[in-house]
PDB file of the backbone (N, CA, C, O) and the ligand in Angstrom, with CONECT records:
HET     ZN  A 101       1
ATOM      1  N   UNK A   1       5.999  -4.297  -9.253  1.00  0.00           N
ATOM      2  CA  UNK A   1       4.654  -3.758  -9.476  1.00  0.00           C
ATOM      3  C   UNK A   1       3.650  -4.911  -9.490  1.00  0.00           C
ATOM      4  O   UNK A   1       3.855  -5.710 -10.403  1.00  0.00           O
ATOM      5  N   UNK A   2       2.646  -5.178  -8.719  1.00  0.00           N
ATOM      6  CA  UNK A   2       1.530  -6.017  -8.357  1.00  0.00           C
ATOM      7  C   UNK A   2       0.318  -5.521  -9.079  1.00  0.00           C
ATOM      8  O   UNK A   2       0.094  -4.315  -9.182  1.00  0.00           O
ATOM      9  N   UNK A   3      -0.321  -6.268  -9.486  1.00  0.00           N
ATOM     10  CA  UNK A   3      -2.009  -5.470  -9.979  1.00  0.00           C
ATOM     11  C   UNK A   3      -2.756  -5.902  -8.866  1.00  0.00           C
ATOM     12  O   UNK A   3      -2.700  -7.059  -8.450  1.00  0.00           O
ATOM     13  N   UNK A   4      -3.559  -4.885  -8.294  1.00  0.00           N
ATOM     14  CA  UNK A   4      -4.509  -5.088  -7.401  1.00  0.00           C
ATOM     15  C   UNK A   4      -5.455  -5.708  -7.840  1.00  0.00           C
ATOM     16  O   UNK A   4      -5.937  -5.034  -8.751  1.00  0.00           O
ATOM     17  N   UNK A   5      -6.056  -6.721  -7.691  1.00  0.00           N
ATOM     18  CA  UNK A   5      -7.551  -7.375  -8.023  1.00  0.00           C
ATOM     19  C   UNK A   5      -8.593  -7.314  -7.077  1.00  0.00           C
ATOM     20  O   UNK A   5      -9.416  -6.427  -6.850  1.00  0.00           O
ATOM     21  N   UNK A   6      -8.373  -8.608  -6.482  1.00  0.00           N
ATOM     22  CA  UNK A   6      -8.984  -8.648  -5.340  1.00  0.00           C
ATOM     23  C   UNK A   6      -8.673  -8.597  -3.643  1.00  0.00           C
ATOM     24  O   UNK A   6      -7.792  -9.327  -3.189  1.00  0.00           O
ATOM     25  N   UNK A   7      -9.272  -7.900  -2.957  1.00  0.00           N
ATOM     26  CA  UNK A   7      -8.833  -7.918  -1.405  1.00  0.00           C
ATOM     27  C   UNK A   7      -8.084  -9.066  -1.575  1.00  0.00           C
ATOM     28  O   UNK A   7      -6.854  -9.056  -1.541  1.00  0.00           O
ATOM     29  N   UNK A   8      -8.992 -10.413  -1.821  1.00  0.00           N
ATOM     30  CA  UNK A   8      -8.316 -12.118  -1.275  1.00  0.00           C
ATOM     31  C   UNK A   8      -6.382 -11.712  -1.497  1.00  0.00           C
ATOM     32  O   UNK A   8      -5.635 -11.819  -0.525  1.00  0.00           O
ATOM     33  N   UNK A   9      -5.911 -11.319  -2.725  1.00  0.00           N
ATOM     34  CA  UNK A   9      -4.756 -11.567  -3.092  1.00  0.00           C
ATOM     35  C   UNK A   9      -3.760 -10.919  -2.170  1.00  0.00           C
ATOM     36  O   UNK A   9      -2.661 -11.343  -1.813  1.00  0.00           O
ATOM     37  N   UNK A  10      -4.249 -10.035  -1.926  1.00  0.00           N
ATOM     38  CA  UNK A  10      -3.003  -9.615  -0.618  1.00  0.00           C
ATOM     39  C   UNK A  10      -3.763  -9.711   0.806  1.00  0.00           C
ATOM     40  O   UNK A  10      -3.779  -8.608   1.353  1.00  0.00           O
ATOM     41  N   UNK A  11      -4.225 -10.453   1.351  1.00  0.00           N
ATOM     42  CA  UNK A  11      -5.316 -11.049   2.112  1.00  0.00           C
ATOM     43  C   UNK A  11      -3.867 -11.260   3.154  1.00  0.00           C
ATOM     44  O   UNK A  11      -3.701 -10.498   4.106  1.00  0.00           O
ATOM     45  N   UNK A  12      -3.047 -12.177   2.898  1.00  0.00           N
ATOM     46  CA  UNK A  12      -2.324 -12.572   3.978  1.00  0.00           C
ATOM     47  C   UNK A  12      -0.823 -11.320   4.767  1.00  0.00           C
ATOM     48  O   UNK A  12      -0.244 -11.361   5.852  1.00  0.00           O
ATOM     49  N   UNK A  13      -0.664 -10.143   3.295  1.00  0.00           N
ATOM     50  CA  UNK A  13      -0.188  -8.978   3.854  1.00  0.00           C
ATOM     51  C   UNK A  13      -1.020  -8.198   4.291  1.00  0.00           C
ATOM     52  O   UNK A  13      -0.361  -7.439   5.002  1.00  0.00           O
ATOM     53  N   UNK A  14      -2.257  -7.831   4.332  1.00  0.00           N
ATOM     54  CA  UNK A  14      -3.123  -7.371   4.983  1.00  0.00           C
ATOM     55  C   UNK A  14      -3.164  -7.575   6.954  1.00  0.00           C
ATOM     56  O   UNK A  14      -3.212  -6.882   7.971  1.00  0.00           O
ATOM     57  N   UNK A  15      -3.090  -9.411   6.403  1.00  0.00           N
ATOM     58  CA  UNK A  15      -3.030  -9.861   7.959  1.00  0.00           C
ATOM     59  C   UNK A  15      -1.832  -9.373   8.381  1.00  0.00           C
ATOM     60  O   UNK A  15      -1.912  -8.595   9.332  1.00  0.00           O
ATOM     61  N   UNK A  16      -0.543  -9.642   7.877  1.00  0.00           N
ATOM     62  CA  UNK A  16       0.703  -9.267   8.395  1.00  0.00           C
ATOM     63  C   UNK A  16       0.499  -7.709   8.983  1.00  0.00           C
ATOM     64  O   UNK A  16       0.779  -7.432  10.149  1.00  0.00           O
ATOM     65  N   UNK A  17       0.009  -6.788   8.087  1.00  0.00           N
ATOM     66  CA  UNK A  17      -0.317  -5.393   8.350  1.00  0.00           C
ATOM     67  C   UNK A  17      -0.859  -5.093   9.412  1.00  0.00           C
ATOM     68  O   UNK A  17      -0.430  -4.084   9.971  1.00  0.00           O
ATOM     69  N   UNK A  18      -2.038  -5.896  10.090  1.00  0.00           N
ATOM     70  CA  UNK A  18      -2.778  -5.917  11.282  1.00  0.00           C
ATOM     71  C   UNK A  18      -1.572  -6.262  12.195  1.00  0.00           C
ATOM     72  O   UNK A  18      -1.656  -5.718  13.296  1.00  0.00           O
ATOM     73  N   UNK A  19      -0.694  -6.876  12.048  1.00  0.00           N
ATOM     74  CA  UNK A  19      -0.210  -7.488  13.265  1.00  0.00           C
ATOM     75  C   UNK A  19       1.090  -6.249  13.690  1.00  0.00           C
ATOM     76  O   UNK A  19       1.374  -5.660  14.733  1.00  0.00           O
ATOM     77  N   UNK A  20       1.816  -6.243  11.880  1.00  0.00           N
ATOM     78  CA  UNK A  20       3.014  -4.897  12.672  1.00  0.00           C
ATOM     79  C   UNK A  20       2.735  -3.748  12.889  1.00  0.00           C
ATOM     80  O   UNK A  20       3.511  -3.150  13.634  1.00  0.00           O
ATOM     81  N   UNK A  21       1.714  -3.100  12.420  1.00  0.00           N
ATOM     82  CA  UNK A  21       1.294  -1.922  12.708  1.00  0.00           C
ATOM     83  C   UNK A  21       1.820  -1.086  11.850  1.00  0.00           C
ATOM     84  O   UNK A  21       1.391   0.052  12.037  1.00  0.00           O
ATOM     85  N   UNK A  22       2.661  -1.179  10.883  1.00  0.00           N
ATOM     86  CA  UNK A  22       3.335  -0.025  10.313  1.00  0.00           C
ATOM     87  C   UNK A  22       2.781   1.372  10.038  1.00  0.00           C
ATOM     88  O   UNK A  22       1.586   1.386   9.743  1.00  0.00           O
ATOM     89  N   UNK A  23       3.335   2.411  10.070  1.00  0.00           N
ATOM     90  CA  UNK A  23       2.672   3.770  10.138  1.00  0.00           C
ATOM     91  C   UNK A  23       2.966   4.176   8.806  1.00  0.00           C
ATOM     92  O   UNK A  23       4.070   4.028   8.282  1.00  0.00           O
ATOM     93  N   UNK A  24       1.886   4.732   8.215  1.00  0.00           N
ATOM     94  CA  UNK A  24       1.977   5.214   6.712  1.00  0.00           C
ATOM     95  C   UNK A  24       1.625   6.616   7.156  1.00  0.00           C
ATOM     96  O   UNK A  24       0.895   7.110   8.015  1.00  0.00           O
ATOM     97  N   UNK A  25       2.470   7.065   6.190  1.00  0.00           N
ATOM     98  CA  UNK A  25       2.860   8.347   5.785  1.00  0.00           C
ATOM     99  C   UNK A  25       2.284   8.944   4.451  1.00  0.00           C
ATOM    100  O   UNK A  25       2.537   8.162   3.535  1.00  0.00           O
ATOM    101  N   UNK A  26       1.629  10.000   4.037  1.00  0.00           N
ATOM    102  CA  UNK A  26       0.972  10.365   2.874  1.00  0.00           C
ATOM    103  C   UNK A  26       1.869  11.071   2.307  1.00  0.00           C
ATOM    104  O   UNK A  26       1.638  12.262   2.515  1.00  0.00           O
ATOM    105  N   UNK A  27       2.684  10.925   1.756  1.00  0.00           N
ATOM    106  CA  UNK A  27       3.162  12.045   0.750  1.00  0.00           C
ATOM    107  C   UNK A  27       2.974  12.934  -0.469  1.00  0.00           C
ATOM    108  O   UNK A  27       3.735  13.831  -0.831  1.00  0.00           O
ATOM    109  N   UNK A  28       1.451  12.413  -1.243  1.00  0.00           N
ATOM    110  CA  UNK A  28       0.751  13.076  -1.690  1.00  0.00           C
ATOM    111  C   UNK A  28      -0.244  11.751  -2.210  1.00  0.00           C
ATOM    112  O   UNK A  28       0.199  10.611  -2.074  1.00  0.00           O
ATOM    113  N   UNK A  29      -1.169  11.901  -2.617  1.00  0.00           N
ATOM    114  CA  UNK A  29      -2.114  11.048  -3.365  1.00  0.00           C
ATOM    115  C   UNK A  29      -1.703  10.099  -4.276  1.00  0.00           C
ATOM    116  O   UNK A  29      -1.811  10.448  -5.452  1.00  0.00           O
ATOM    117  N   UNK A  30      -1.217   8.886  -4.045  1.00  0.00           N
ATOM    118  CA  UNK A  30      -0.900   7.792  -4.643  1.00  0.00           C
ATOM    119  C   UNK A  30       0.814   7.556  -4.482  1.00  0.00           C
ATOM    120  O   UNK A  30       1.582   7.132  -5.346  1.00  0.00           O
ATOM    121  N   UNK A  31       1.084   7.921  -3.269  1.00  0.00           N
ATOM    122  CA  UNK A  31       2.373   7.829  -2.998  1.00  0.00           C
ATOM    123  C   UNK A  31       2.578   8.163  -1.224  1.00  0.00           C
ATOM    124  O   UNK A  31       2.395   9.216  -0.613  1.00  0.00           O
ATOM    125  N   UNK A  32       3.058   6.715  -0.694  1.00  0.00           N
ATOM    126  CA  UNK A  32       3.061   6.769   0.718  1.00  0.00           C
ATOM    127  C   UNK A  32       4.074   6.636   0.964  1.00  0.00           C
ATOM    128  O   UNK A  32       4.805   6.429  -0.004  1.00  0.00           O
ATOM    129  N   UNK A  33       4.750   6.670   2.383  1.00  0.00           N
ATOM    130  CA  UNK A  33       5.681   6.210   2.936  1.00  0.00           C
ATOM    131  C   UNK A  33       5.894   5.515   4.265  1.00  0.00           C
ATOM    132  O   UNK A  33       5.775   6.111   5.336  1.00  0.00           O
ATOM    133  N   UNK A  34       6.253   4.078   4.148  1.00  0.00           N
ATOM    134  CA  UNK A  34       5.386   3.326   5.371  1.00  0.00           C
ATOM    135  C   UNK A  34       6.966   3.138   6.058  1.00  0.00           C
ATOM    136  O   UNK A  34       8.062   3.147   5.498  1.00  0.00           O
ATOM    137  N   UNK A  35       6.612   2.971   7.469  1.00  0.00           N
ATOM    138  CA  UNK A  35       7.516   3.033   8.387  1.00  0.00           C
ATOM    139  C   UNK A  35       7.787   1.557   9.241  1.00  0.00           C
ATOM    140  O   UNK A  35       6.634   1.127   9.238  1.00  0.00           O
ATOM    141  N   UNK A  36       8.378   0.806   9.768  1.00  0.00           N
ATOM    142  CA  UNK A  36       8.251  -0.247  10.216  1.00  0.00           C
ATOM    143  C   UNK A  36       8.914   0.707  11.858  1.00  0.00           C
ATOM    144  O   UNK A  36       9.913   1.386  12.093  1.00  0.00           O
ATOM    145  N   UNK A  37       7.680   0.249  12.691  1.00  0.00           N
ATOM    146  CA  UNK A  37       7.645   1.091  13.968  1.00  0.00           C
ATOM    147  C   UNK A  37       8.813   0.869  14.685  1.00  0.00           C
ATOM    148  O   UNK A  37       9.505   1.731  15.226  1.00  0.00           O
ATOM    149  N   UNK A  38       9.026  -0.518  14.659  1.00  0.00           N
ATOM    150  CA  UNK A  38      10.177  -1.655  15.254  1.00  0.00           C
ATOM    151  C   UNK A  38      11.465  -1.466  14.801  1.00  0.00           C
ATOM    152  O   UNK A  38      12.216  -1.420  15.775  1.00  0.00           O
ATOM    153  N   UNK A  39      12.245  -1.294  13.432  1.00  0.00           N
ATOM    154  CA  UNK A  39      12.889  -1.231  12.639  1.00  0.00           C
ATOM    155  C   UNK A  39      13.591  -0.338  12.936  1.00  0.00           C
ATOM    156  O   UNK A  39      14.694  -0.118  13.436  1.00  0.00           O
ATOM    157  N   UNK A  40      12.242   0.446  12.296  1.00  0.00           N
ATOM    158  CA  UNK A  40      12.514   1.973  11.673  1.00  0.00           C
ATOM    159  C   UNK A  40      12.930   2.221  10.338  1.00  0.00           C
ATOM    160  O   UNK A  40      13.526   3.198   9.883  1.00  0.00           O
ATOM    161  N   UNK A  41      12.382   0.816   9.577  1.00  0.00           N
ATOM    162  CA  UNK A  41      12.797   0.581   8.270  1.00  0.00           C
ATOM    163  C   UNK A  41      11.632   1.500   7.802  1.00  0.00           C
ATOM    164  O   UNK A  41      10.559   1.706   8.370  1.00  0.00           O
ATOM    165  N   UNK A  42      12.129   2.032   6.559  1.00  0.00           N
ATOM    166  CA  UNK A  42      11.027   3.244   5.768  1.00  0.00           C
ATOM    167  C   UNK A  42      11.261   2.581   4.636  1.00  0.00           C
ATOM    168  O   UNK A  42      12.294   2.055   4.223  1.00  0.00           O
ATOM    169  N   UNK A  43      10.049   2.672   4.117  1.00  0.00           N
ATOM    170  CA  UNK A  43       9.969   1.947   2.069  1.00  0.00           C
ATOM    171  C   UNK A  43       8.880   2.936   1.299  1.00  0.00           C
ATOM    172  O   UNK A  43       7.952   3.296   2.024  1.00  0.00           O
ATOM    173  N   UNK A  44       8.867   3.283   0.332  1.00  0.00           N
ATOM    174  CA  UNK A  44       7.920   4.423  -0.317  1.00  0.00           C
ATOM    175  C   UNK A  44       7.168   2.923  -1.126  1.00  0.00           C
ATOM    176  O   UNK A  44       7.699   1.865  -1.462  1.00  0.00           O
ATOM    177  N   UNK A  45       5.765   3.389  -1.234  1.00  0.00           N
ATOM    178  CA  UNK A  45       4.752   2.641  -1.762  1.00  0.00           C
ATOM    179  C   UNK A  45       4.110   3.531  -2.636  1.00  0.00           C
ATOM    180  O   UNK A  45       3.812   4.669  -2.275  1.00  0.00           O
ATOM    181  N   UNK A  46       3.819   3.000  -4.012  1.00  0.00           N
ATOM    182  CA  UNK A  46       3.214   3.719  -4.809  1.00  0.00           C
ATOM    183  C   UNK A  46       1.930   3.375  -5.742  1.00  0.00           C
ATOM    184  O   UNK A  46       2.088   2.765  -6.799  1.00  0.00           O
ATOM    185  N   UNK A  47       0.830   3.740  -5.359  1.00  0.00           N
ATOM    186  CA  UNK A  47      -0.201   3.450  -6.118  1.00  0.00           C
ATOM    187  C   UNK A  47      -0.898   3.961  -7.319  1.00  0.00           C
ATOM    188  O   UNK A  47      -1.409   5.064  -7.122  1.00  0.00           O
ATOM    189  N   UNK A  48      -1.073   3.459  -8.551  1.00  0.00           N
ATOM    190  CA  UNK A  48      -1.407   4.018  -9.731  1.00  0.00           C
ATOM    191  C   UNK A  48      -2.500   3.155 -10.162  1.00  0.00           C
ATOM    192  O   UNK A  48      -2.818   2.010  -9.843  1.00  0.00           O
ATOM    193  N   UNK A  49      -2.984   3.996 -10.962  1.00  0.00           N
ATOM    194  CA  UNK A  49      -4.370   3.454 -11.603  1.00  0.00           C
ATOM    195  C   UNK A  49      -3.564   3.218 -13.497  1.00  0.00           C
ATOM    196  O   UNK A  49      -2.578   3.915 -13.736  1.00  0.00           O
ATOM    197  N   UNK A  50      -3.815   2.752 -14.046  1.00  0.00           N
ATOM    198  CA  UNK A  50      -3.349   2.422 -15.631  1.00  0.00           C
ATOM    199  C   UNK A  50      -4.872   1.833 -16.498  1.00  0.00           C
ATOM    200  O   UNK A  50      -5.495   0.848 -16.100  1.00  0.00           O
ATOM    201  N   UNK A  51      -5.204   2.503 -17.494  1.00  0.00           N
ATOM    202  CA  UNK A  51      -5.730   1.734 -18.359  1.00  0.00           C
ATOM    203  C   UNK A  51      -7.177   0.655 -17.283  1.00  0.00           C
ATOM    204  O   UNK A  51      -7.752  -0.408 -17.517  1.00  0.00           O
ATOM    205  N   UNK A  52      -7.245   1.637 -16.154  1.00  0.00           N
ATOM    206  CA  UNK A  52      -8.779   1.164 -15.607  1.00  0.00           C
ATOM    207  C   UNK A  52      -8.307   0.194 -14.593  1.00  0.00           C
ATOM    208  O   UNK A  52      -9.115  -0.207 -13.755  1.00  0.00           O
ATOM    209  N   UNK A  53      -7.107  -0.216 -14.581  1.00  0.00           N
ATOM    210  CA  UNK A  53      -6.141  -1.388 -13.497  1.00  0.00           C
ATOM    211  C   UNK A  53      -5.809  -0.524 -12.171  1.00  0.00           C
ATOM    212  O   UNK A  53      -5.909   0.699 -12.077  1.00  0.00           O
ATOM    213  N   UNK A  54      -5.456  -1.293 -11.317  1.00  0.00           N
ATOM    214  CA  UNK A  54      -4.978  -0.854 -10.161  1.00  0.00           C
ATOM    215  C   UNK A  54      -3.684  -1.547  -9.460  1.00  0.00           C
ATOM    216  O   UNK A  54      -3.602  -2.671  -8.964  1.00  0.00           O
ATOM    217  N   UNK A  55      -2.555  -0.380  -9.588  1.00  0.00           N
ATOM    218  CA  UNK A  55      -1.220  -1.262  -9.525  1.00  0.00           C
ATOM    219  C   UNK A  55      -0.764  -0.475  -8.290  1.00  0.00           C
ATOM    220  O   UNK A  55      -1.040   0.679  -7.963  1.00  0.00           O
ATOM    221  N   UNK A  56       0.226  -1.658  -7.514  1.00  0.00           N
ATOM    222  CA  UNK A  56       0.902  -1.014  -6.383  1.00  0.00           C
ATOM    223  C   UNK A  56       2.452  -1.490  -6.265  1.00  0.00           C
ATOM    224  O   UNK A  56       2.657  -2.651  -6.618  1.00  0.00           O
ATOM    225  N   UNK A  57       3.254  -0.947  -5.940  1.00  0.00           N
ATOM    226  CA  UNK A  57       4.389  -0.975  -6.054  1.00  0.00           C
ATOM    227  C   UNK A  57       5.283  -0.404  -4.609  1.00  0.00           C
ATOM    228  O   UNK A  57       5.187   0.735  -4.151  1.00  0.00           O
ATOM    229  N   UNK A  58       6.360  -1.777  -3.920  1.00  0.00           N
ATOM    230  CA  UNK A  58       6.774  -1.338  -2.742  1.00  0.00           C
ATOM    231  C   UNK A  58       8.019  -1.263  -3.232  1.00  0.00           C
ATOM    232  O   UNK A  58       8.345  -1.926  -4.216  1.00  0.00           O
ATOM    233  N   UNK A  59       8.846  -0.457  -2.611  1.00  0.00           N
ATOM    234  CA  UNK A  59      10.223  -0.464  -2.721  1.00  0.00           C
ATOM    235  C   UNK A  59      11.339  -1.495  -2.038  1.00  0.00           C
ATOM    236  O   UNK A  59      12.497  -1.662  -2.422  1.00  0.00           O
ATOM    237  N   UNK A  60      10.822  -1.992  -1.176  1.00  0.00           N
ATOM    238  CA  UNK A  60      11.165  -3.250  -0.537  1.00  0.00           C
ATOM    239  C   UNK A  60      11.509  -4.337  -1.135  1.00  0.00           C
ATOM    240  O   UNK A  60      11.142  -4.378  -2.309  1.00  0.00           O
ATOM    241  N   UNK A  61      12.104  -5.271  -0.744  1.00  0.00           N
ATOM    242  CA  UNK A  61      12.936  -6.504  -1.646  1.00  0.00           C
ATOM    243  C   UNK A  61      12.076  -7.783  -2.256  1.00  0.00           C
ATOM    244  O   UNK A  61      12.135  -8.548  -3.219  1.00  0.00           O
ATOM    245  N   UNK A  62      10.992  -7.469  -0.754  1.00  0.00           N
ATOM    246  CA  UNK A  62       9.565  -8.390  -1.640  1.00  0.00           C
ATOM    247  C   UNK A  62       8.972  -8.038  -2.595  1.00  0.00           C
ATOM    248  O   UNK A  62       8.579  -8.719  -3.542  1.00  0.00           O
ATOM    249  N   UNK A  63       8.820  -6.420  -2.318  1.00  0.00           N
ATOM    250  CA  UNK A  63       8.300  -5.816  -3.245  1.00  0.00           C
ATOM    251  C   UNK A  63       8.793  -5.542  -4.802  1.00  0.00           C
ATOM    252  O   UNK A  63       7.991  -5.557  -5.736  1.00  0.00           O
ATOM    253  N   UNK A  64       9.625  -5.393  -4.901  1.00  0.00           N
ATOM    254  CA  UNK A  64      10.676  -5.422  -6.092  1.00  0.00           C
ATOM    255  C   UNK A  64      11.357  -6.507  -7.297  1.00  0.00           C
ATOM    256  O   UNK A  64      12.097  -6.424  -8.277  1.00  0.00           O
ATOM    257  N   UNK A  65      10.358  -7.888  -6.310  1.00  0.00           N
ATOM    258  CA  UNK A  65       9.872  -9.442  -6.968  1.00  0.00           C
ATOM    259  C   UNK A  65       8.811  -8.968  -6.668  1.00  0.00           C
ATOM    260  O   UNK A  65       8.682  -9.129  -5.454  1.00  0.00           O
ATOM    261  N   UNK A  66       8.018  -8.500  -7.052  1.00  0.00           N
ATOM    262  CA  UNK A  66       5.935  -8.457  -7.279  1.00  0.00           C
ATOM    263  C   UNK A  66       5.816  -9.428  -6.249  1.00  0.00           C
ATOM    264  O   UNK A  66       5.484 -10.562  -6.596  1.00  0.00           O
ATOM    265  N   UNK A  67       6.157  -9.048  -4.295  1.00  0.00           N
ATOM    266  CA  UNK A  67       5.275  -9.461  -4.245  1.00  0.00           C
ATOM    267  C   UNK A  67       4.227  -8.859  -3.250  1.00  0.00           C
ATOM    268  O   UNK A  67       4.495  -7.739  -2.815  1.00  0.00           O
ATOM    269  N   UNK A  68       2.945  -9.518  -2.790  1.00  0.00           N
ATOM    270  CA  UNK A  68       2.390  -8.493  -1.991  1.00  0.00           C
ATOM    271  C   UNK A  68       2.763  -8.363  -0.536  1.00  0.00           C
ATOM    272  O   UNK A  68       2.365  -9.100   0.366  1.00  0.00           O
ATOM    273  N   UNK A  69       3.626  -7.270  -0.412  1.00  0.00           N
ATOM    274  CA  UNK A  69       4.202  -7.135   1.407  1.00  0.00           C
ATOM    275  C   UNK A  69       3.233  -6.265   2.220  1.00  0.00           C
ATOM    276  O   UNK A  69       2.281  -5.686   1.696  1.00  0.00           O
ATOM    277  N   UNK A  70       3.516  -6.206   3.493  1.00  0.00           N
ATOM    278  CA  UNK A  70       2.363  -5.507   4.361  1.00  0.00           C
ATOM    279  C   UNK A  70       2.745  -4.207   4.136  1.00  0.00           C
ATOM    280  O   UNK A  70       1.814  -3.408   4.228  1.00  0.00           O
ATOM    281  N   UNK A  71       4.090  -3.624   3.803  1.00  0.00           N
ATOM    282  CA  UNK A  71       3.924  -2.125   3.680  1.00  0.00           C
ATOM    283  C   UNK A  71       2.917  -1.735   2.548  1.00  0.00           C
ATOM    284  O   UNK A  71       2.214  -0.724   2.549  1.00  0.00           O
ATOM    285  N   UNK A  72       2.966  -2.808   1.473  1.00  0.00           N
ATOM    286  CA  UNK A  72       1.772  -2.202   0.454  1.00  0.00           C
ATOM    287  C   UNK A  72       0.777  -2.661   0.544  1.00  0.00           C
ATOM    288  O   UNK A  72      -0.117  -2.539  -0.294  1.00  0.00           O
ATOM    289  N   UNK A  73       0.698  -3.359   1.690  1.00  0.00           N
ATOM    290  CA  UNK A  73      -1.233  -3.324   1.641  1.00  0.00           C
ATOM    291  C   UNK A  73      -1.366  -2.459   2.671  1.00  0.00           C
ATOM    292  O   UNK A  73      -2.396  -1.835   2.415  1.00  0.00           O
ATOM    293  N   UNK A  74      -0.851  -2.009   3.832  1.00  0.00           N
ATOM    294  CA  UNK A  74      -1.320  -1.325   4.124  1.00  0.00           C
ATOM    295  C   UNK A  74      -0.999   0.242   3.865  1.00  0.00           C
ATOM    296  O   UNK A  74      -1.386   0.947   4.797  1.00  0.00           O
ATOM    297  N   UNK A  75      -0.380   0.935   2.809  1.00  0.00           N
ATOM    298  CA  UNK A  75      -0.429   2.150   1.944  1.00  0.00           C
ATOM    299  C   UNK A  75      -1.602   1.687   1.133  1.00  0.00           C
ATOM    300  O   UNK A  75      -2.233   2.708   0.857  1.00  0.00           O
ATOM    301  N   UNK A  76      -2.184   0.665   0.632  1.00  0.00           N
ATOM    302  CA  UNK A  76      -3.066   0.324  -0.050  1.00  0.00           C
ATOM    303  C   UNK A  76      -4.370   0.648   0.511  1.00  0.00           C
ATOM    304  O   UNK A  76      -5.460   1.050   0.105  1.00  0.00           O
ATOM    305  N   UNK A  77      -3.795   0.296   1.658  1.00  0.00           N
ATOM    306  CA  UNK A  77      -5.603   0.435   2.952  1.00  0.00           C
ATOM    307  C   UNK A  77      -5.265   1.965   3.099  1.00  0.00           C
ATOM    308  O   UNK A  77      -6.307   2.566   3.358  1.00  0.00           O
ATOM    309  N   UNK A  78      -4.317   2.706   3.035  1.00  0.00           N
ATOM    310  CA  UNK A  78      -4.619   4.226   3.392  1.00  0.00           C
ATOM    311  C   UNK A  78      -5.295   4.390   1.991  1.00  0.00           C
ATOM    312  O   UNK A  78      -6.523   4.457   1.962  1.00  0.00           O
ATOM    313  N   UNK A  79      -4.745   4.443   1.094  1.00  0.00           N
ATOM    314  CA  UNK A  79      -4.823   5.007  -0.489  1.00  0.00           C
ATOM    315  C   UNK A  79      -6.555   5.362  -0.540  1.00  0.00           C
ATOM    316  O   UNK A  79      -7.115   6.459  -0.539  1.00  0.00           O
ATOM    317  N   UNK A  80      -7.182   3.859  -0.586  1.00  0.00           N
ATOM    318  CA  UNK A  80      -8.346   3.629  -0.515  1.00  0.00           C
ATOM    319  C   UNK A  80      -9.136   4.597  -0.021  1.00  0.00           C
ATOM    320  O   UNK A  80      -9.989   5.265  -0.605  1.00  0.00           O
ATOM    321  N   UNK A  81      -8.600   4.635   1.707  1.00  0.00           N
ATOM    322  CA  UNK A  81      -9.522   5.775   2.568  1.00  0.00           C
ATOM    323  C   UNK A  81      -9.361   6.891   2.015  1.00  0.00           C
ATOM    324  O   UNK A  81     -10.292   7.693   2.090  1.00  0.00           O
ATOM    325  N   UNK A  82      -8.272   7.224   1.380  1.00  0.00           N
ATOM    326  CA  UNK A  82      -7.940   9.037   0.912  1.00  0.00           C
ATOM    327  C   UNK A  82      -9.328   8.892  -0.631  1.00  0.00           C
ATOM    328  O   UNK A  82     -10.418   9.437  -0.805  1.00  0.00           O
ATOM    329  N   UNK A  83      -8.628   8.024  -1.336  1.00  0.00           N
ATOM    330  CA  UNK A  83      -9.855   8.323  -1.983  1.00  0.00           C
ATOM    331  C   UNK A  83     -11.516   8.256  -2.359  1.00  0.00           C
ATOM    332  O   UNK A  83     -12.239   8.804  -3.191  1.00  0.00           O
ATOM    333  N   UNK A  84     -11.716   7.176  -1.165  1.00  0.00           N
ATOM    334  CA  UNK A  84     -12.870   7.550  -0.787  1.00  0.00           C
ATOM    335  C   UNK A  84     -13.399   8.845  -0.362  1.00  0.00           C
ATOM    336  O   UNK A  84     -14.386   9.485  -0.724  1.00  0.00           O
ATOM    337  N   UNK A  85     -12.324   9.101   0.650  1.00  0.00           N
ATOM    338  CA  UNK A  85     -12.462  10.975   1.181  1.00  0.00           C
ATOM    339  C   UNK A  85     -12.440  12.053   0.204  1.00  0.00           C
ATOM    340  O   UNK A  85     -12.987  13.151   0.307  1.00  0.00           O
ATOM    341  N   UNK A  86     -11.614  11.520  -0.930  1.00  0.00           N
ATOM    342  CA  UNK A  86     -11.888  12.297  -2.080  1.00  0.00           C
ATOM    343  C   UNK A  86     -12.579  12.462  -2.625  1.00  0.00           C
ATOM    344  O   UNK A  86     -12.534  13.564  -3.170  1.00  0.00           O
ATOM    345  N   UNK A  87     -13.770  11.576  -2.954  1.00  0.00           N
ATOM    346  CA  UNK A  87     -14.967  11.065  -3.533  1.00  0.00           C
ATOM    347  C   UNK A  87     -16.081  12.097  -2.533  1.00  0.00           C
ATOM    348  O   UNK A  87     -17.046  12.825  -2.767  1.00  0.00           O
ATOM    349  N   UNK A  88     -15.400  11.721  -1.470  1.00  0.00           N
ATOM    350  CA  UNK A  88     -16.958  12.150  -0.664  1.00  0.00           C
ATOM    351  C   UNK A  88     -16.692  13.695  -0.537  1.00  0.00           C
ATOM    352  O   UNK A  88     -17.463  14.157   0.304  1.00  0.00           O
ATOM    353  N   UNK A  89     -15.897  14.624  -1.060  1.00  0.00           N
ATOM    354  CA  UNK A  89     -15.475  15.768  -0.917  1.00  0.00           C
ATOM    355  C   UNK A  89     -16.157  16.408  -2.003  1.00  0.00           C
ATOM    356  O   UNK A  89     -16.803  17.408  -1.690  1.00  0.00           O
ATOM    357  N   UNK A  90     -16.165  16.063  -3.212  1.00  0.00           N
ATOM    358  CA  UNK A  90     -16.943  16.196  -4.674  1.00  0.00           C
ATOM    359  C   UNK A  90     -18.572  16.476  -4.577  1.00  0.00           C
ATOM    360  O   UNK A  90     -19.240  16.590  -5.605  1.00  0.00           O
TER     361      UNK A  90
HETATM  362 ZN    ZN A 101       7.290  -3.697   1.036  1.00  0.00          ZN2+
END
């Protein structure tokens, strides 16, 4: 489990994210499932809010040592858009 702070901190899985493309999957609101296109490796990503924090969590082996991998930044970059869309639905 990672706390989200700032973009900068997962800045370089972000980049990784741009480059593999992985396809995220919504499985409901704060819970994705990202695909590695190449692979075909699947990892569930999970995003929660706590106490005003913002935590993300990959199932992956990086992920599972806190650290930030591209499947969770980019379930992170979906998360975001859903709830912006949520926001703007209100
Ligand atoms: Zn991961």
């Amino acid at each position: 489990m990672i706390e989200l702070t700032t973009a900068t901190a997962i800045e370089n899985a972000i980049k990784k994210a741009r480059t593999v493309k992985p396809r995220v999957r919504v499985n409901c609101f704060g819970s994705y499932t990202v695909t590695n296109k190449q692979t075909g490796a699947t990892y569930t990503v999970e995003c929660l809010k706590r106490d005003g924090k913002r935590f993300a969590h990959c199932s992956c082996e990086a992920g599972k040592r806190g650290r930030a991998c591209y499947h969770l930044a980019a379930a992170v970059a979906a998360h975001i858009q859903l709830a912006a869309d949520k926001q703007a639905a209100h």
